[in-house]
C-alpha positions as CSV (number, residue, x, y, z in Angstrom):
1,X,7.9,6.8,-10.7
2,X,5.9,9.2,-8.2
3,X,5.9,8.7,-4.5
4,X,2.7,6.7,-5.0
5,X,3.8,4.5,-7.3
6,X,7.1,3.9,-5.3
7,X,5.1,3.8,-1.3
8,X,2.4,1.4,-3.0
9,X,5.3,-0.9,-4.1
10,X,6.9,-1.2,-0.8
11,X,3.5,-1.0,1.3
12,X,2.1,-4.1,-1.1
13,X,5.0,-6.3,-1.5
14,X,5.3,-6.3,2.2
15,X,1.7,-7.1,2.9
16,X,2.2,-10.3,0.6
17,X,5.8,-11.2,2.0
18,X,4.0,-10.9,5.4
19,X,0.4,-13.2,4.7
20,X,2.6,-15.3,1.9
21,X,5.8,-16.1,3.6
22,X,5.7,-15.1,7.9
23,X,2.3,-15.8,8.5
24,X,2.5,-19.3,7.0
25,X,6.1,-19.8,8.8
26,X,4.3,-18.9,12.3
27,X,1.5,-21.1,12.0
28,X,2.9,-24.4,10.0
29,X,6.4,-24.5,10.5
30,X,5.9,-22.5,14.5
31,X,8.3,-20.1,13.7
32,X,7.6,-16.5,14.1
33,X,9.9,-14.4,14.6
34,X,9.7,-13.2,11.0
35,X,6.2,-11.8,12.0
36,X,7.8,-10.0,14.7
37,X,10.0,-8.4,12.1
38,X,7.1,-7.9,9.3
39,X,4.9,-7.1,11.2
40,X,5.6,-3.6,12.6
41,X,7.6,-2.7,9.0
42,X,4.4,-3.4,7.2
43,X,2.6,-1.0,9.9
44,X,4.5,1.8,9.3
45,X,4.4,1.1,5.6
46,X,0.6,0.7,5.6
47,X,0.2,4.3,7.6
48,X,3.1,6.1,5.5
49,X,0.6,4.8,2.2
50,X,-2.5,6.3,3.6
51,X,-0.3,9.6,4.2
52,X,0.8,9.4,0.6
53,X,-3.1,8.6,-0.3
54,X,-4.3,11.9,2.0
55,X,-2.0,14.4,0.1
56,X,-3.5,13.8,-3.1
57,X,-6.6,14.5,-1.6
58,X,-7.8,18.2,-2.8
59,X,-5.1,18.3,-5.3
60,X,-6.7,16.1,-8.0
61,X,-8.0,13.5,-6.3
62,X,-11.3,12.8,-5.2
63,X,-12.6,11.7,-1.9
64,X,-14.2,9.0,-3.8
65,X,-10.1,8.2,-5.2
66,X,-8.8,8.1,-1.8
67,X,-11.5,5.5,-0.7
68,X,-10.6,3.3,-3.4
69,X,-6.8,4.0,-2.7
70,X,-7.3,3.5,1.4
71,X,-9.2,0.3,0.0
72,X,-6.8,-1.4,-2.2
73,X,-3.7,-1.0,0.9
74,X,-6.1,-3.4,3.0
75,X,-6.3,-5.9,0.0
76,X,-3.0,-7.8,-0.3
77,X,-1.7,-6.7,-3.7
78,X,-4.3,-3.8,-3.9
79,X,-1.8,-1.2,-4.0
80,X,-0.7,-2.8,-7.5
81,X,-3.9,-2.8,-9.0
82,X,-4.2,0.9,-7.6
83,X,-1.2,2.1,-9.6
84,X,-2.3,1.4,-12.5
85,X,-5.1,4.0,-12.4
86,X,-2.4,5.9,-11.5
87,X,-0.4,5.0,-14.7
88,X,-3.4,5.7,-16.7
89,X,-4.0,9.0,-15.2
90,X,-7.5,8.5,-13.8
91,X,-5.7,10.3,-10.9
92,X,-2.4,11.7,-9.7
93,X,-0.9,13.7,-6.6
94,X,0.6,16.3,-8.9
95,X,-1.0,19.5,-8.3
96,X,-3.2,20.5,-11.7
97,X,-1.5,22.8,-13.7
């Protein structure tokens, strides 16, 4: 598993644990101290993915693979879908040989 694969994981299963679990905790039960936690977690997960994203670009990525990539983190569970052009090898962050 690449540091992709692995950042896009983390980065999207936050995003849903924050709009699927915290979000609806703070505005129907009035709890939300688990947005206070998500919250900032999911921020730094969200920029560390867009690093991730940035260094592939010029390897063998495309500009045009990095603005589907830098869409799919602001789509809860985009990062998922993402991977699997990843997995198919429509692009990679390993450098070409």
């Amino acid at each position: 598993m690449d540091r992709t694969t692995q950042v896009g994981y983390i980065e999207g299963t936050s995003t849903l644990l924050l709009m699927g679990v915290a979000v609806p905790l703070k505005y129907i039960g009035g709890n939300e101290i688990l947005v206070k936690i998500m919250g900032p977690i999911h921020g730094m997960l969200f920029i560390l993915y867009l690093g991730v994203l940035f260094l592939g670009v010029g390897k063998q990525w495309t500009s045009r693979a990095f603005a589907i990539g830098f869409i799919a983190a602001v789509i809860p569970g985009g990062p998922f879908i993402f991977d699997r052009k990843l997995q198919n090898g429509t692009w990679s962050i390993e450098p070409m040989k």
